[in-house]
C-alpha positions as MATLAB code, in Angstrom:
seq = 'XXXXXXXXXXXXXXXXXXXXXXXXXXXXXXXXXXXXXXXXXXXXXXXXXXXXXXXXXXXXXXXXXXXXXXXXXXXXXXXXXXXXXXXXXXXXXXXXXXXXXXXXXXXXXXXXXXXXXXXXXXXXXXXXXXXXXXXXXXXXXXXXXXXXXXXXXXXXXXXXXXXXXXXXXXXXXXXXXXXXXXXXXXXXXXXXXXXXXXXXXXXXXXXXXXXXXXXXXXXXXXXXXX';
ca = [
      41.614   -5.081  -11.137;
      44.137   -7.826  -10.041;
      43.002  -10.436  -12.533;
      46.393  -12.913  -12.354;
      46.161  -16.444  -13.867;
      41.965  -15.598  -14.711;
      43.007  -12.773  -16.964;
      42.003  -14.529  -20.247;
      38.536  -15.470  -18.761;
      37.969  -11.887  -17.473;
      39.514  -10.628  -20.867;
      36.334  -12.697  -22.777;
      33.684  -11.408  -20.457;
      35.387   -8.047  -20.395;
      36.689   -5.977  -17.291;
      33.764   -3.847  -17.535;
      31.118   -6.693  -17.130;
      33.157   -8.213  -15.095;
      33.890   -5.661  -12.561;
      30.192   -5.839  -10.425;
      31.601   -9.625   -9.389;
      34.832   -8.379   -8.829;
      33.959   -5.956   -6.186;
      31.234   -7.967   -4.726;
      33.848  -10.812   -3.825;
      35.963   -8.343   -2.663;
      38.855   -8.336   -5.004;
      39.292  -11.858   -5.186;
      39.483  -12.772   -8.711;
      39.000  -16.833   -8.110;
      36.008  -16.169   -6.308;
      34.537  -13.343   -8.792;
      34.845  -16.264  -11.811;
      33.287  -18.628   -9.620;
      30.327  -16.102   -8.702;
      30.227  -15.580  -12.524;
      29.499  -19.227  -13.294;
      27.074  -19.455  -10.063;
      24.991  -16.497  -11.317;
      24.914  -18.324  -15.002;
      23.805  -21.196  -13.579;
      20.841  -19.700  -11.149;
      19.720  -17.523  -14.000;
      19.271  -20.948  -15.831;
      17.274  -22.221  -13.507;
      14.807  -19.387  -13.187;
      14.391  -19.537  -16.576;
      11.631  -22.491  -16.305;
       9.254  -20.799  -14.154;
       9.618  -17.836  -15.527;
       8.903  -18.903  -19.049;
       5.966  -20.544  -17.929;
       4.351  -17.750  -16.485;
       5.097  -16.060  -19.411;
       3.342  -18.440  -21.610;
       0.438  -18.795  -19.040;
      -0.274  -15.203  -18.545;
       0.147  -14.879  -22.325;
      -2.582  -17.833  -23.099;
      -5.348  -16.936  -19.827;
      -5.463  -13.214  -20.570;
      -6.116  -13.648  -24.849;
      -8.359  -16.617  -23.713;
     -10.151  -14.056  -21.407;
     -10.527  -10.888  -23.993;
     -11.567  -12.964  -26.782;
     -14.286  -14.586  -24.920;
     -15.100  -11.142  -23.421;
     -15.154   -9.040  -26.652;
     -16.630  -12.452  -28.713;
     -13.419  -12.620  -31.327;
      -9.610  -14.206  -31.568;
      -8.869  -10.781  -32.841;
     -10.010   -8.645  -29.498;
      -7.725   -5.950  -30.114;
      -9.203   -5.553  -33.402;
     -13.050   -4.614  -31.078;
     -13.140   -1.114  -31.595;
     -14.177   -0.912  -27.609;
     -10.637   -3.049  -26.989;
      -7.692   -1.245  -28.781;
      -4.719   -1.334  -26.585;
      -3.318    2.231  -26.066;
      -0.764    3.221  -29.117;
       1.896    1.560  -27.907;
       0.306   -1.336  -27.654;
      -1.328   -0.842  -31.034;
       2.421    0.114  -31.970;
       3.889   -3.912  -30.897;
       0.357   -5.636  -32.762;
       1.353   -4.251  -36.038;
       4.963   -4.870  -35.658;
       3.854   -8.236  -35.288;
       1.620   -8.442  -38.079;
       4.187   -7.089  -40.347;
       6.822   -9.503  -39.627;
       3.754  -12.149  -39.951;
       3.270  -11.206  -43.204;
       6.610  -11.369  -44.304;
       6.951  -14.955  -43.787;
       3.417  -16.603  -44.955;
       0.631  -14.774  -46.920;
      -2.173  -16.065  -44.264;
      -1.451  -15.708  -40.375;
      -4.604  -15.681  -37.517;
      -4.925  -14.525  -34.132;
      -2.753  -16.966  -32.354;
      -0.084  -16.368  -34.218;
       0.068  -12.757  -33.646;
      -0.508  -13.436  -29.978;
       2.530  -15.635  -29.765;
       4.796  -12.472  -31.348;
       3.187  -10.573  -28.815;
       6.387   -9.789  -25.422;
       5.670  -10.716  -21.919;
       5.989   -6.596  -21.612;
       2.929   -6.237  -23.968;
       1.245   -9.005  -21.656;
       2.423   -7.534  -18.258;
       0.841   -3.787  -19.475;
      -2.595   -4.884  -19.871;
      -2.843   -5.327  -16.149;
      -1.501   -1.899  -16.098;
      -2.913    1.756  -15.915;
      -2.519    1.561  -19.979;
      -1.352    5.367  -19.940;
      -2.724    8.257  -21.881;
      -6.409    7.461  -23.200;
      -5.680    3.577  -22.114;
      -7.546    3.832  -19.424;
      -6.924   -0.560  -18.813;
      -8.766   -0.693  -15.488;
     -12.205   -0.245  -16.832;
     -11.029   -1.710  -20.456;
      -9.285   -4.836  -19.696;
      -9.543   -5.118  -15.525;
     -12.917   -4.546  -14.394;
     -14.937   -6.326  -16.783;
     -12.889   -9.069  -17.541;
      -9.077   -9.582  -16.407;
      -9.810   -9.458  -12.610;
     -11.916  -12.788  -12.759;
      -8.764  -14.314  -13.371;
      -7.154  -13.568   -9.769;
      -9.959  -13.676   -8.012;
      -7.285  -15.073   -4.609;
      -5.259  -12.278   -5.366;
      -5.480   -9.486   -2.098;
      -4.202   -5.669   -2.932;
      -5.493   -4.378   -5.933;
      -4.687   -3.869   -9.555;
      -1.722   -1.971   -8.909;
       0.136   -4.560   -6.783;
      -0.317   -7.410   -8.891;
       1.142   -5.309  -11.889;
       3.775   -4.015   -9.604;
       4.643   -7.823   -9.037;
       4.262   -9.230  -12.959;
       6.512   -6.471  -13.764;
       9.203   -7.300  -11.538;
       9.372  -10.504  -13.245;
       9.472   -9.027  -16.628;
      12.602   -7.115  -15.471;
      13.924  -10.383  -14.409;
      13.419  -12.094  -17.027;
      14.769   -9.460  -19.705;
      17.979   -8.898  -17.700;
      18.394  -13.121  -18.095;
      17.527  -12.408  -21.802;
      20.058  -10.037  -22.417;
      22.610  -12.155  -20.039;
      23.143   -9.345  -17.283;
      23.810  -10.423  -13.499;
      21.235  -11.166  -11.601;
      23.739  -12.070   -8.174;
      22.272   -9.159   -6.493;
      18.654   -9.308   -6.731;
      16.845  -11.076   -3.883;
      16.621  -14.412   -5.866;
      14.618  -16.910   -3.586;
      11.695  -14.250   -3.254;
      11.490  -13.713   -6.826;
      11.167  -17.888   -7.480;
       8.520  -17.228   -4.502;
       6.659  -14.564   -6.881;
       6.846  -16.167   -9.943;
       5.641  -19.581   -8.326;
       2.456  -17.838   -6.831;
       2.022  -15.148   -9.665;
       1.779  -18.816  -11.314;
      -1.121  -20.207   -9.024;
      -3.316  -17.585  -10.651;
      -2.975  -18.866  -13.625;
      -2.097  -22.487  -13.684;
      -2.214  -24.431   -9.886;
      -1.006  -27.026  -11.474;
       2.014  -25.633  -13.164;
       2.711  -23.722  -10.086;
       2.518  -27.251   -8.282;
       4.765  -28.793  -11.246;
       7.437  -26.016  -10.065;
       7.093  -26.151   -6.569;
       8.010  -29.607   -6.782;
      10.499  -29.592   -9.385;
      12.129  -26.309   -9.664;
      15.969  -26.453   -9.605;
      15.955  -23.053   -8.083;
      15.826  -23.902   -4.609;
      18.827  -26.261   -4.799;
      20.648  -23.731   -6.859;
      20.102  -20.987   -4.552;
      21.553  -23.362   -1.647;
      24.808  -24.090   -3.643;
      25.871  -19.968   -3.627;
      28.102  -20.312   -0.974;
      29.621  -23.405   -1.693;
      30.276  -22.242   -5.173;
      31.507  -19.147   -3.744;
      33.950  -20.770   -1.130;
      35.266  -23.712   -4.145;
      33.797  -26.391   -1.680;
      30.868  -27.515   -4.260;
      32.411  -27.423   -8.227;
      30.443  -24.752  -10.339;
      28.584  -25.964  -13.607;
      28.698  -24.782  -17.020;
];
């Protein structure tokens, strides 16, 4: 790698993070730091949705099992336990709980709770999980009732925005993912749960513009932004 008068920025990031840019721009190092800052900046953006319809699913689907099973609590319903890993994450949570304050409830274990132990319940729920005629069938489904294609395809889709939004978490590129149709699928994954926080985003989102500024960013026409 040719890295020239950008050497101490690529020395920072380090070659080997570095090097996915570097090729994509095709060797040109100016260009690479300036797809660097571009991808920092659209992974920004997608950050709002996405933690909305983290939150959302998060809030609907608790609201949904504790008013189907009759308690905050609902994985505590004998007929409700999650499979063992999701048993596994509750009573990590409830541990760390009870490390900071003597008395916790149900919301506050819910809000330790990862959009991954969220996104699963709307899965198959593995070996002796059996979700679809736990969680799904009486209960969870009422929630999409505009959704078309099954179970399956809506967890296929949730689940490609937890991978998003964990490789934003953990600050790895995102450039090469097909951006403007994952804003698309978090936006209506969104109307499920909130039409009027998918409205708020469909208005307001900064994605769109960002996603318009790529090659101007790209070229050095339109300044990048930290």
């Amino acid at each position: 790698m040719t890295q020239g008068e950008h050497g101490p920025l690529v020395a920072v990031i380090s070659a080997e993070r570095f090097q996915p840019f570097f090729d994509e721009c095709g060797g040109d190092a100016a260009r690479a730091i300036r797809l660097y800052a571009w991808d920092s900046e659209i992974a920004r953006a997608l950050q709002g949705p996405l933690r909305d319809l983290e939150v959302s699913l998060r809030n609907r689907l608790h609201d949904q099992l504790g008013g189907r099973y009759g308690r905050p609590d609902w994985w505590n319903e004998r007929r409700a336990e999650p499979n063992w890993h999701g048993q596994e994450e509750i009573q990590a949570a409830e541990k760390k709980l009870a490390k900071r304050r003597r008395n916790y409830e149900a919301c506050d274990v819910v809000a330790q709770l990862s959009f991954g132990f969220w996104v699963s319940l709307l899965g198959k729920g593995g070996r002796g999980g059996n979700y679809e005629m736990k969680y799904w069938n009486p209960s969870l489904r009422h929630l999409f009732r505009e959704h078309r294609g099954g179970r399956e395809v809506l967890h296929g889709k949730f689940d490609r925005m937890r991978t998003l939004r964990n490789r934003i978490a953990h600050q790895e590129r995102i450039f090469h993912r097909h951006l403007d149709e994952d804003f698309r699928t978090a936006v209506a994954l969104l109307r499920h749960l909130s039409s009027p926080m998918a409205e708020r985003h469909d208005k307001h989102s900064q994605v769109p513009e960002v996603l318009a500024r790529r090659s101007g960013v790209l070229s050095g026409h339109d300044p990048v932004r930290l």
